[in-house]
Every structure is written in C-alpha cells, then in structure tokens.
N, C-alpha and C positions, 0 to 999 in steps of 0.2 A: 456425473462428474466428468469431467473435459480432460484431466488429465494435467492439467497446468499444477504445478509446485505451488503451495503457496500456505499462508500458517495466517493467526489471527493474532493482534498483538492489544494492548491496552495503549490510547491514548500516550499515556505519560510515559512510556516506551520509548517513541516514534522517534528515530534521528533524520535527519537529512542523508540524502544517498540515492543511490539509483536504484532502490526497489521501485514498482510500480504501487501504490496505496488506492484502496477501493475502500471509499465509503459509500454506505446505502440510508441513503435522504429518503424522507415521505413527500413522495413524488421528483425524486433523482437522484442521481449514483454520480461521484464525482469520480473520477480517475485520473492519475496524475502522479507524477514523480516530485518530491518535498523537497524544496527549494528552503526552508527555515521551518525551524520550530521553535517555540518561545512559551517558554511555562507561564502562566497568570499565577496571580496573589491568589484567587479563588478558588484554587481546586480546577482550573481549564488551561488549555493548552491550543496556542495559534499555529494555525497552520497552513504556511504559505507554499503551493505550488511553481513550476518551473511556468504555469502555464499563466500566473498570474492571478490566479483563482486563492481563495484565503476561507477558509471554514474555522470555528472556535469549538472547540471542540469541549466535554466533559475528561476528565483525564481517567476515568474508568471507561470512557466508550470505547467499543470493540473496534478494529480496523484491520481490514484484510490485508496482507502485503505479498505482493508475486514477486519472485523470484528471477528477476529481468536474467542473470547467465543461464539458469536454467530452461526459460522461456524462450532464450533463441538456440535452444539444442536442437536439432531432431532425433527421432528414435529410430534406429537402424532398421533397416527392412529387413525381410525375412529371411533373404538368401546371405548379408551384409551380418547376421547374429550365429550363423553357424560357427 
C-alpha cells in the first residue's frame, strides 16, 4: 500500500468533481478526473473525463476514487511531528 487516501465507490455513486477516479480495464487503467456523469435507461452510467476520454460503465462496477486535498499533503518529517 503506497499510502495514498483513497475508498472504492459503485458506479451509480460517481458525481463529477475533482477526485481523481481509477478504473481497471483488461489490458488498461484509465485515470482521470469526471468531467459528467449521466445515468442510462439500462442499469449504466456515462462517464466523461476532463481529459476527453468517456468509459460506460455498469452501475454496480467498482471504482477507485483518490482523494486529490489529501494527495497534495505531505507528511511531516520526523523532527516537524515532535
């Protein structure tokens, strides 16, 4: 574990905002911050990135999302936690 913040959410969850969203494709990982979401008739959910990139998603698939204020914190050094 790397240490980065981050929680798993459902598809039909997802708002637009500046978390960073990671999905994992067979054979590629999209990454990207959610520009629109748009629920389908079907049980699926569109989703367009800021990067221009658009995945349709299940609305039960899983999807990681990081925590972008958390992500640009650092953690105090050693002497800096006394």
């Amino acid at each position: 574990m790397n240490g980065t913040p981050y929680r798993m959410i459902a598809a039909r969850s997802l708002e637009p905002g500046p978390a960073l969203v990671v999905v994992s494709l067979p054979g590629a990982t999209v990454r990207g911050i959610v520009a629109r979401v748009q629920r389908g008739w079907t049980e699926t959910v569109r989703v367009q990135f800021t990067s221009g990139d658009e995945l349709i998603l299940q609305e039960s698939a899983m999807i990681g999302l990081v925590d972008q204020v958390a992500r640009g914190r650092r953690r105090p050094s050693a002497e800096h936690r006394r």
